[in-house]
Structures are given as structure tokens and as C-alpha cells.
BANUVEX-336609 format. One record per residue (C-alpha): residue in three letters; x, y, z. Coordinates in nm, 4 decimals, m for minus. Layout:
<sites>
SITE type     east    north       up
SITE  Ala        X        Y        Z
...
</sites>
This chain:
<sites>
SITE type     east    north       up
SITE  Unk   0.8688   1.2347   3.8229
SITE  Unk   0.7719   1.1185   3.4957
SITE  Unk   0.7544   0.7589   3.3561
SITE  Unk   1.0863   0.7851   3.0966
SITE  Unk   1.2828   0.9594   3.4222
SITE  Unk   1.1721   0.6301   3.6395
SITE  Unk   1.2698   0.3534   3.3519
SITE  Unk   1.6582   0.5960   3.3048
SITE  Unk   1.6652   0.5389   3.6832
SITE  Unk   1.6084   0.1670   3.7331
SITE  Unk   1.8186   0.1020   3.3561
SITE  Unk   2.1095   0.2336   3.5813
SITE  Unk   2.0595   0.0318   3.8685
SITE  Unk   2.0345  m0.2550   3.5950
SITE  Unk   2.3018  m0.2215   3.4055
SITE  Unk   2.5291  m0.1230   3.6703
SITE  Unk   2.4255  m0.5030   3.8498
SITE  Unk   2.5297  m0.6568   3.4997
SITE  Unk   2.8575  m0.4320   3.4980
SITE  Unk   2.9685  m0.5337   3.8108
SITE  Unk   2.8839  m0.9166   3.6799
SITE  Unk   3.0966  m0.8459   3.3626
SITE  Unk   3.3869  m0.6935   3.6152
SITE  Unk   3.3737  m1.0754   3.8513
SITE  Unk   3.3747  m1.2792   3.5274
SITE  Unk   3.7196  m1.0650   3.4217
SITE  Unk   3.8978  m1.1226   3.7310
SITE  Unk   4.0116  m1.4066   3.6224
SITE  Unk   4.2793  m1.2681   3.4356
SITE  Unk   4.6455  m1.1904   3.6057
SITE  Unk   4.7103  m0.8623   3.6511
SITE  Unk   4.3982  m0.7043   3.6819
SITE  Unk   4.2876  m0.4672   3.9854
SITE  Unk   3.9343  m0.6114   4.0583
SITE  Unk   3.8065  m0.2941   4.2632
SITE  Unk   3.9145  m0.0162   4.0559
SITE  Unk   3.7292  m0.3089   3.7627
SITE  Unk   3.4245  m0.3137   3.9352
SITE  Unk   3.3342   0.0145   4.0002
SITE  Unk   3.4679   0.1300   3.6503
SITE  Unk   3.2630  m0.1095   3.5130
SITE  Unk   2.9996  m0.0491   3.7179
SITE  Unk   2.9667   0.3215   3.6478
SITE  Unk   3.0001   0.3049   3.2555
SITE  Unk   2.7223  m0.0041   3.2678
SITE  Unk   2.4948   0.2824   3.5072
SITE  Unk   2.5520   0.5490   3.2320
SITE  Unk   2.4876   0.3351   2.9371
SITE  Unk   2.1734   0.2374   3.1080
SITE  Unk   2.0536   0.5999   3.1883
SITE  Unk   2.1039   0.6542   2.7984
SITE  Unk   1.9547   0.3623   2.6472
SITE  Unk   1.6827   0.2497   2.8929
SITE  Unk   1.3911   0.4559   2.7361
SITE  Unk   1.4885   0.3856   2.3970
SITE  Unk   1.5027  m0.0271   2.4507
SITE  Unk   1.2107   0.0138   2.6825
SITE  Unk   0.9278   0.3148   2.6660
SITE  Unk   0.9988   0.4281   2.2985
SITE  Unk   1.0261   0.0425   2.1730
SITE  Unk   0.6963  m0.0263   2.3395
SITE  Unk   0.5322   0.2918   2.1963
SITE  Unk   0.6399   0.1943   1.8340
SITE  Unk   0.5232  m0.1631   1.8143
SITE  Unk   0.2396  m0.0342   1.9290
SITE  Unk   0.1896   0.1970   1.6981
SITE  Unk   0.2840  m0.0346   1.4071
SITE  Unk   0.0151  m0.3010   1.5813
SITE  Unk  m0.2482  m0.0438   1.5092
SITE  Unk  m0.1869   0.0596   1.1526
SITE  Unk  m0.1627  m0.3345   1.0674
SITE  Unk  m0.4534  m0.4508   0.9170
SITE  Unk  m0.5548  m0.7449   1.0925
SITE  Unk  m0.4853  m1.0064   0.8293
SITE  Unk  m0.1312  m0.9318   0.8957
SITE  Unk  m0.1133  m0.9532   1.2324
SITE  Unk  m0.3085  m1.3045   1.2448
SITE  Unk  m0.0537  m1.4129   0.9803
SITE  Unk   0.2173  m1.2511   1.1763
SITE  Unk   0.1006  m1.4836   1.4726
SITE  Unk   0.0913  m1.7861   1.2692
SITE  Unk   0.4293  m1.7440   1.1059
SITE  Unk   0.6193  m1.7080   1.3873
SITE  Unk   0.4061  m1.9994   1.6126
SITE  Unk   0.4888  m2.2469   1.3701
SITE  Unk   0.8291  m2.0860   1.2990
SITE  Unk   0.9000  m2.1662   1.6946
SITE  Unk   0.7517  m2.4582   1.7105
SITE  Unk   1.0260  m2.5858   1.4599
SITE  Unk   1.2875  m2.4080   1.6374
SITE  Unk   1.2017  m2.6412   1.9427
SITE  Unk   1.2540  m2.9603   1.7776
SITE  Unk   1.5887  m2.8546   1.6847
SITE  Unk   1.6471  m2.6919   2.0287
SITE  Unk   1.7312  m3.1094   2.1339
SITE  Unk   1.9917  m3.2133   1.8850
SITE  Unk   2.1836  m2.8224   1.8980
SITE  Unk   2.2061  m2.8906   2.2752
SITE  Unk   2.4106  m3.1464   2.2152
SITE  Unk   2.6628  m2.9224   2.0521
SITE  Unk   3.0123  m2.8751   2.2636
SITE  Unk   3.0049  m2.5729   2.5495
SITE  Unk   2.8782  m2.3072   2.4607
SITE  Unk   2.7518  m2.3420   2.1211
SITE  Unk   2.4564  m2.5703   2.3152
SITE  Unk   2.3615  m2.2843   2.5080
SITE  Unk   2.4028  m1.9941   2.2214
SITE  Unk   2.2538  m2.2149   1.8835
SITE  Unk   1.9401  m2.2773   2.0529
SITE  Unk   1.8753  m1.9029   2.0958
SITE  Unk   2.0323  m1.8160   1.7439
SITE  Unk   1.8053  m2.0637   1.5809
SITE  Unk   1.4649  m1.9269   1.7774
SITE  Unk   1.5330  m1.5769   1.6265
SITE  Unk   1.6706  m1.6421   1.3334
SITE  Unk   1.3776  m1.9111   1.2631
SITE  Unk   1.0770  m1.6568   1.4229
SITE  Unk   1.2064  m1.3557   1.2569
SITE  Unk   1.1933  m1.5791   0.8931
SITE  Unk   0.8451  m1.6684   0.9775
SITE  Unk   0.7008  m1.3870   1.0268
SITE  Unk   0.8142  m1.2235   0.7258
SITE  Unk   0.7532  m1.4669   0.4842
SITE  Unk   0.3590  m1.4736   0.6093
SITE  Unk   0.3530  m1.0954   0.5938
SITE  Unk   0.4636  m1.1129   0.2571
SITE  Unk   0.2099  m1.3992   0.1430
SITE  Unk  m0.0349  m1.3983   0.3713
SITE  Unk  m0.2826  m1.2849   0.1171
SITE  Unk  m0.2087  m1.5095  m0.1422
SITE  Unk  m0.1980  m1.7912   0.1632
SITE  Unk  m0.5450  m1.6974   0.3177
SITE  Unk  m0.6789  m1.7193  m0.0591
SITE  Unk  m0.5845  m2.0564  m0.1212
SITE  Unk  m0.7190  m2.1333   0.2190
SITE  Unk  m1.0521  m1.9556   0.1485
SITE  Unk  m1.0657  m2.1361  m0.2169
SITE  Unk  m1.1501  m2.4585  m0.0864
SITE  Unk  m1.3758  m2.3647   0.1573
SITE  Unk  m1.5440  m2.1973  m0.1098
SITE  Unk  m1.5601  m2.4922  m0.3248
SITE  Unk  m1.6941  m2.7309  m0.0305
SITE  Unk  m1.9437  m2.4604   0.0964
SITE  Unk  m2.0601  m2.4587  m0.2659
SITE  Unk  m2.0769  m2.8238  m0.2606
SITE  Unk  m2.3099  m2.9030   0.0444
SITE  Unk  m2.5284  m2.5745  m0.0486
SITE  Unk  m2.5905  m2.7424  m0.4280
SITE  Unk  m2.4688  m2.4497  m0.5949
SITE  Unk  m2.2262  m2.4569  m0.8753
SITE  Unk  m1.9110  m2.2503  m0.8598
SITE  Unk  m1.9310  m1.8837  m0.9104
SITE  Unk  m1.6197  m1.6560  m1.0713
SITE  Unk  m1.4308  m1.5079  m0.7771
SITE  Unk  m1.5448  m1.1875  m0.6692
SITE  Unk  m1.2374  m0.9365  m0.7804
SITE  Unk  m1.1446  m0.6804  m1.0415
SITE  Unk  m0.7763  m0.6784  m1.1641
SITE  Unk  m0.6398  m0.3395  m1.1163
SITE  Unk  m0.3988  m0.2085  m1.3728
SITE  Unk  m0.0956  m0.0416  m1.3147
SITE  Unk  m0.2454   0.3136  m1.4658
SITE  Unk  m0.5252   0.3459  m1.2445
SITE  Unk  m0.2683   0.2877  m0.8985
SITE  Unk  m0.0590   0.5632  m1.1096
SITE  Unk  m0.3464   0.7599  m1.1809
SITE  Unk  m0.4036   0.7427  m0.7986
SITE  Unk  m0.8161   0.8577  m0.8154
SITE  Unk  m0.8861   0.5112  m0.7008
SITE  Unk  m0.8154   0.5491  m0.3345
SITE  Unk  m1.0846   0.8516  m0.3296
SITE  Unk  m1.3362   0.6030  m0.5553
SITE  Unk  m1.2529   0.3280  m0.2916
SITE  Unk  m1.3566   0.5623  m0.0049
SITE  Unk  m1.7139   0.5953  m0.1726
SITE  Unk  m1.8132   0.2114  m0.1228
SITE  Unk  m1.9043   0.1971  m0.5542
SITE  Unk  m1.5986  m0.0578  m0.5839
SITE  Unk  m1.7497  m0.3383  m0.3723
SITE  Unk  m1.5472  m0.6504  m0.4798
SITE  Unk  m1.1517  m0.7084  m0.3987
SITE  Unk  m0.9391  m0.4999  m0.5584
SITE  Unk  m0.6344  m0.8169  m0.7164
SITE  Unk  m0.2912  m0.6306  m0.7884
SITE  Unk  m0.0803  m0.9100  m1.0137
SITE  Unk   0.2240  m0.9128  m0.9038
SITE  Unk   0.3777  m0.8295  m1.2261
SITE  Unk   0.1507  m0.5046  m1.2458
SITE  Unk   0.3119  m0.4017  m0.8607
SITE  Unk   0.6600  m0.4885  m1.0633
SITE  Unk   0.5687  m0.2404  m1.3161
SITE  Unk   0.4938   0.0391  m1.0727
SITE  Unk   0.8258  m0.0347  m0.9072
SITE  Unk   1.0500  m0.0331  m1.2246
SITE  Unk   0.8276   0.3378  m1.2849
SITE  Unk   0.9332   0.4326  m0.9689
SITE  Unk   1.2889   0.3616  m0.9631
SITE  Unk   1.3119   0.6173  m1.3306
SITE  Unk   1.5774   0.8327  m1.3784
SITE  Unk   1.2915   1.0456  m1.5175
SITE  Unk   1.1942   1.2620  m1.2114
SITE  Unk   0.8270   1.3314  m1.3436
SITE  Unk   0.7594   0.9024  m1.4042
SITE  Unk   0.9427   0.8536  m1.0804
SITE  Unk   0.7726   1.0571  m0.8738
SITE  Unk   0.3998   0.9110  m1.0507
SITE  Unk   0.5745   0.5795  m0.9807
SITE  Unk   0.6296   0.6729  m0.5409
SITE  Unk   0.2946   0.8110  m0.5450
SITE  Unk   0.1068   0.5052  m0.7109
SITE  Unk   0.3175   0.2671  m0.4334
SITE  Unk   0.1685   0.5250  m0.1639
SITE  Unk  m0.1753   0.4483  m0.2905
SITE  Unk  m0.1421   0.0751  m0.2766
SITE  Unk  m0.0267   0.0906   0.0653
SITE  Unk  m0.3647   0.3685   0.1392
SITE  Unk  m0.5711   0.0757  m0.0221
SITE  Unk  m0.4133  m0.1917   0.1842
SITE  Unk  m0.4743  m0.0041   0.5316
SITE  Unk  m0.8268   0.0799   0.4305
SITE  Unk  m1.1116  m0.1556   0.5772
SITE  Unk  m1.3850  m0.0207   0.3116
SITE  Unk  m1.2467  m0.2074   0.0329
SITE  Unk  m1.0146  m0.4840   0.0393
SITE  Unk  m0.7386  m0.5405  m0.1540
SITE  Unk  m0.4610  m0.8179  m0.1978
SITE  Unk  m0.1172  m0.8797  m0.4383
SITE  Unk  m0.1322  m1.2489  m0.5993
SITE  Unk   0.1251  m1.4341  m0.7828
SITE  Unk  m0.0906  m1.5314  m1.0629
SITE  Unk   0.0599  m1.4737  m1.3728
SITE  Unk   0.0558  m1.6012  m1.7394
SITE  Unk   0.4146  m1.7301  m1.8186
SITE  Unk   0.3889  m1.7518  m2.2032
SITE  Unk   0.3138  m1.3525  m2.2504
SITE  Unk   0.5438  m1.1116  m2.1811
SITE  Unk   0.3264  m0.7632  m2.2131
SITE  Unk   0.1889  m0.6649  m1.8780
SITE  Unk  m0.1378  m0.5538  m2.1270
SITE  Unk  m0.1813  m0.9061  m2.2687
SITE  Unk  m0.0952  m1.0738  m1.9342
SITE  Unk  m0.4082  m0.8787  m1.7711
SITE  Unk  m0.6231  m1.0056  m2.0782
SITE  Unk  m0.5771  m1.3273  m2.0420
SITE  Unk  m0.5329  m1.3461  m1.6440
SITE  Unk  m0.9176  m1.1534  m1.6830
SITE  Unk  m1.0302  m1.4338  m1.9145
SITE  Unk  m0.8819  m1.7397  m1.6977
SITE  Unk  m1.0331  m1.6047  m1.3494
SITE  Unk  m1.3661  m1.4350  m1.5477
SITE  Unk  m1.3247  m1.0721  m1.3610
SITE  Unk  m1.3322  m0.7151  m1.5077
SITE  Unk  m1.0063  m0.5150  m1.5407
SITE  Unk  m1.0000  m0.1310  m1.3588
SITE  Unk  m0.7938   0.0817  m1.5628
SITE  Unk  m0.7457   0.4151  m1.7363
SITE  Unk  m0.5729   0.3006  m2.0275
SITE  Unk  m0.7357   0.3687  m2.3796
SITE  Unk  m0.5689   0.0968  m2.5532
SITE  Unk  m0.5938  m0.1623  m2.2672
SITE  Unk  m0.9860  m0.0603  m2.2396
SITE  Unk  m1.0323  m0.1405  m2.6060
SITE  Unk  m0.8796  m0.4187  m2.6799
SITE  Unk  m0.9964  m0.5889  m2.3579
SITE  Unk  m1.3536  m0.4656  m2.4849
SITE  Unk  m1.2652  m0.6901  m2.8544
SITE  Unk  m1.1814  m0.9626  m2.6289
SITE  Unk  m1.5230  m0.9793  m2.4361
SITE  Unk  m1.3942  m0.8479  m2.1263
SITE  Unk  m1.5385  m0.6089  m1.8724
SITE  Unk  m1.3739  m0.2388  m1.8480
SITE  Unk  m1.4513  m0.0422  m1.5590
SITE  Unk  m1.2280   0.2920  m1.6872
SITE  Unk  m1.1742   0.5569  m1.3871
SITE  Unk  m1.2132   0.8255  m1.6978
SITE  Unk  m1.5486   0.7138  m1.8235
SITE  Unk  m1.6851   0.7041  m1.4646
SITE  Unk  m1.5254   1.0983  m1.4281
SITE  Unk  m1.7054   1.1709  m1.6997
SITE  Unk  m2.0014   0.9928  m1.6167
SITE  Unk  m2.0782   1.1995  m1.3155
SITE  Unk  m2.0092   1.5024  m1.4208
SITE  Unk  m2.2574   1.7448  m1.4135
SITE  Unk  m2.4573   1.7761  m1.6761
SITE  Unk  m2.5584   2.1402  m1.8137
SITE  Unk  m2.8693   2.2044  m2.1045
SITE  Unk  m2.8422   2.4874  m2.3592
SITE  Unk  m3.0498   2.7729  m2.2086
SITE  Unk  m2.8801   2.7212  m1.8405
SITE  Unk  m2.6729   3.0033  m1.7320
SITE  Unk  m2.3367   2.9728  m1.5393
SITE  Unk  m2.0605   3.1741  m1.4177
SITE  Unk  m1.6830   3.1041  m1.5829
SITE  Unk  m1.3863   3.2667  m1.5844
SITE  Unk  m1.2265   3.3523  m1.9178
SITE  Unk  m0.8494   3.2201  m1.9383
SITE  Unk  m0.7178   3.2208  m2.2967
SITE  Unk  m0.8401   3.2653  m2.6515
SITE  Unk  m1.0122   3.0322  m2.8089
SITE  Unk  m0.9348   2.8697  m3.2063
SITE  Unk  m1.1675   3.0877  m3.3836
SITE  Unk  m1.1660   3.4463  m3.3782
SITE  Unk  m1.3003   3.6164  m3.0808
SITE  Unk  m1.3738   3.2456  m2.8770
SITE  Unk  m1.3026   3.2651  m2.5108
SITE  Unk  m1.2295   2.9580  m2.3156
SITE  Unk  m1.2743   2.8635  m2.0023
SITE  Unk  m1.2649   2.5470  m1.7783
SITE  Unk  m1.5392   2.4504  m1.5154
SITE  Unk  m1.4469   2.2720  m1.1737
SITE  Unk  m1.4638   1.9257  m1.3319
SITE  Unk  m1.2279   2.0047  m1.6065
SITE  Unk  m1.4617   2.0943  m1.8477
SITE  Unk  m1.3681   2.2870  m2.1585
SITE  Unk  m1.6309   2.5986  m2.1939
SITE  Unk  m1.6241   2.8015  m2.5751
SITE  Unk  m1.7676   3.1400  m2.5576
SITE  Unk  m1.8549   3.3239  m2.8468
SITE  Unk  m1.7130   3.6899  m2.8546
SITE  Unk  m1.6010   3.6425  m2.5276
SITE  Unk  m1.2110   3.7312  m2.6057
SITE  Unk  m1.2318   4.0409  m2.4354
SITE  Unk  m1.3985   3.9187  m2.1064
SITE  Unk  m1.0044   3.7285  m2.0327
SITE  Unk  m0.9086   3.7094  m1.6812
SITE  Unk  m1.2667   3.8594  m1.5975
SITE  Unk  m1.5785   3.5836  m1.4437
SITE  Unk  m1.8651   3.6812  m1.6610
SITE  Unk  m2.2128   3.4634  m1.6982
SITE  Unk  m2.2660   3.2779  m1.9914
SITE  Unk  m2.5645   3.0880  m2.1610
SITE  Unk  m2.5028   2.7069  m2.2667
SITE  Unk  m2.5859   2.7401  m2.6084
SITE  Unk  m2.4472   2.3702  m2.7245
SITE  Unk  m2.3633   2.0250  m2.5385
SITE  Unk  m2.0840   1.8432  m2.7484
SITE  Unk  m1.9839   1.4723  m2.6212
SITE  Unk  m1.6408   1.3804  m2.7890
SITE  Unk  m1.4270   1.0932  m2.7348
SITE  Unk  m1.1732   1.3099  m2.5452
SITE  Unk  m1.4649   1.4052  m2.2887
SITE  Unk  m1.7432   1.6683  m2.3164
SITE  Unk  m1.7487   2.0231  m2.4364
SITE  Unk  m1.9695   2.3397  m2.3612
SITE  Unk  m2.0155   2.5935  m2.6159
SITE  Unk  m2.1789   2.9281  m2.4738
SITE  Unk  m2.2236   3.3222  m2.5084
SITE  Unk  m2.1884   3.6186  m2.2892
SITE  Unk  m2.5015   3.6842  m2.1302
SITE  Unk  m2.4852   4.0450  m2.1762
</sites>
């Protein structure tokens, strides 16, 4: 007999009890048969309890706990706080609602504990970041104090809406290069929402997919990242707000963004740009070195072949036209380094 069979059986014996509890408190209406009540009532209470049971027992259990493991633990200490202190009002209120007429000083009490609990906990799961941050600020400041030291910028990089679109961050994150908290302004995440609420299919679907990232980030433990309400009232371009919110809190700005990277770059600002670091670490071939690519298209000049490497890298080969479709070796014969990325120019080695 398995465990879901045991909790249908004794949900029947339950509910039946509180059926036949239900069928005593309506006998004291005229006209009513009270055993023909009672064991009607008793018998649908038994079946709705041999339906329910698991799913208000075994498969409730098994989902809380489920969603108590993919929490990160910030939550679920601010989860814990929110709803302590959110019951811990409730109970000075329980006094005064008791006093209410029958029954509302039985049922207010209860309504109030829920209602109260269920508002606490949310509203700490939505700002518990920003609410551990201004409790870590001053302890910060006073650490800094006693220790003689003066205080330092705060330890974060502002993330731009393009590179949570862009979505190459979450596999950067998983390498441990990005060691500082990843800050997401909350007029940035407002951006990715309005892109993912398009009527555009392509932008909305770019939009989903960057909100899927954020929420990878936020369950990773490698690299820690939080939403803050900072935000620079006077400007209303998301671009110039991340400027200036970079210049006020002295932190670098993660993007992919050409124009954002240079006008930050005018302004004195540190640019850490997701394609610069792609093209960084790509490998780096010398004229001479040998390779095998597959032809895919013609190139601009006559007879050119082109090809791409695994990286993305555009490959020219002279008279190499009629190798298309075909992988053939080729000779680096020239390393170009554009603006737009780098390009290989080659020949057939036979």
C-alpha cells in the first residue's frame, strides 16, 4: 500500500467526521430528516476527501518543497522575516478584533493573520535585496570606520539591458571572470519587460529569453546578482540613466551596446563589452598556419571563397570559388583586425 493510497484513506475517514459535523449543525432546521442528512453528508464529505487528500496533503508538501530548494537562500531568510514580523503585528490586533460582535471575533483574527503574513512575505521577496543592501551599507561604513580605512566604491557592475538580451552572460557568469555583483536598475528590468511584452514576435521572444536569464543569474550561487531601485529622476533615456547611475556609485557598466560603450568611454567610465571579450579570446591564427574550412558562398571579388570558423570568424580564400560546399585546407596568408571583429584571408593549400 503506498503512501498517497494511505493519506486518500484517512482524508475519507476525515472528511466524513467533519460531514457528519456539518449534518448535526443543520438539524436545526424544521423539516429536515437528520439520518438520511448524516449519512448523505457523510458519504459526499468521504468522497471529497478520497479526491482531494493527496493534492492538499502529499503533492502540496512535495511542491513547497521543491520551491524551498530552488530559493536562493536570501529569499527564504527574507521570507522568514517578512512574515515573523508580519504576525507579530497581526497579534496585536488579534485583542481589539476580538472584541468585534459573534462571529466576526472569531473569523477577523484569522482573516487578518493571513491576509497580514501572506503581505509580508511578498513584499520582502520582492525587496529583500534592495533591504539586505541598505542593511549591509552601514555595516560597511562602521566596519570601515573602526578598521581606519576610508570608504571604498561598492563592489558591482551595472548590467545593461543588451547584455541580459544578448543572454552570453549567464555562460560568462558560470566561468567565475565576473567576480563582483551583477546590479540590474530597475528601470533596465522595465525595459526588458516592455521588449518582452512586443507585438514583434522576434523582440518578444529576445525579450522572454533575457527575463529567463535574469532568473538563471538569480538562482546561481557563483555570481550574485540583485535588482535596486536606484534611479536618476531628471533623465529619461535608460542610456543616460546608466551613465550617470555609473558615475554616482563609481562602477563599470556590462553591456554590448556600441553606442552605450562609447559614449560611457567619453564620459570616463569603465566598459566591460561581452563582444570585445568574444573577440578577445578567440583564437588567434598566424599567416603560414594551415586549417581546415568549409567553403559556403562566394566571396566579393572574383573567384573568393568564404567561409566561417567555429567562433564566427569570416575566412577569404583566394580562388577558392570552386571548392563550395567542399572542406578543403587552407594557408592563413593575412590577419585583418576591423572594428566589426577579425578577418582571415587564406589560399587553397593545393
Amino acid at each position: 500500500m503506498n503512501l498517497e493510497l494511505v493519506f486518500r484513506l484517512v482524508g475519507m475517514v476525515v472528511f466524513a467526521i467533519l460531514g457528519a459535523q456539518v449534518a448535526r449543525s443543520l438539524q436545526i432546521f424544521p423539516n429536515t430528516n437528520s439520518d438520511q442528512l448524516l449519512i448523505a453528508l457523510s458519504l459526499s464529505f468521504s468522497l471529497l476527501g478520497l479526491l482531494v487528500t493527496p493534492y492538499i496533503t502529499i503533492h502540496l508538501y512535495n511542491r513547497i518543497r521543491n520551491e524551498i530548494r530552488r530559493m536562493p537562500a536570501s529569499r527564504l531568510i527574507a521570507s522568514v522575516i517578512g512574515l515573523t514580523i508580519a504576525l507579530a503585528i497581526a497579534a496585536f490586533l488579534a485583542a481589539p478584533l476580538s472584541k468585534l460582535p459573534q462571529p466576526l471575533n472569531q473569523i477577523a483574527p484569522i482573516i487578518v493573520s493571513i491576509l497580514f503574513g501572506y503581505t509580508g512575505i511578498a513584499v520582502m521577496i520582492m525587496r529583500h535585496q534592495d533591504i539586505f543592501a541598505l542593511i549591509e551599507r552601514p555595516l560597511l561604513t562602521s566596519a570601515n570606520r573602526f578598521g581606519g580605512q576610508s570608504n571604498q566604491p561598492e563592489e558591482v557592475v551595472l548590467v545593461d539591458s543588451s547584455v541580459i538580451i544578448d543572454g552570453r552572460i549567464a555562460d560568462i557568469s558560470q566561468t567565475g571572470f565576473i567576480m563582483k555583483t551583477l546590479l540590474v536598475p530597475r528601470f533596465v528590468l522595465n525595459e526588458v519587460q516592455y521588449i518582452s511584452d512586443s507585438p514583434d514576435p522576434l523582440r518578444r521572444n529576445r525579450g522572454r529569453r533575457g527575463l529567463e536569464i535574469l532568473s538563471r543569474l538569480q538562482e546561481s550561487a557563483i555570481i550574485p546578482i540583485r535588482i535596486t531601485d536606484r534611479d536618476i529622476d531628471d533623465v529619461r533615456e535608460v542610456d543616460d540613466k546608466l551613465v550617470m547611475l555609473a558615475k554616482e556609485i563609481q562602477c563599470p557598466i556590462l553591456t554590448t551596446d556600441y553606442n552605450l560603450n562609447r559614449v560611457a568611454k567619453l564620459q570616463g567610465i569603465m566598459v566591460l563589452n561581452v563582444n570585445e571579450l568574444a573577440n578577445a579570446v578567440k583564437y588567434v591564427y598566424l599567416p603560414g598556419e594551415s586549417l581546415t574550412l568549409r567553403i559556403i558562398d562566394e566571396g566579393t571579388d572574383r573567384g573568393q571563397g568564404v567561409g566561417y570558423l567555429d567562433d564566427g570568424t569570416m575566412v577569404v580564400v583566394e580562388n577558392g570559388s570552386r571548392h563550395i560546399n567542399h572542406d578543403i585546407e587552407v594557408i592563413v596568408t593575412k590577419v585583418l583586425q576591423t572594428a566589426a571583429g577579425r578577418m582571415i584571408f587564406a589560399r587553397p593549400e593545393k
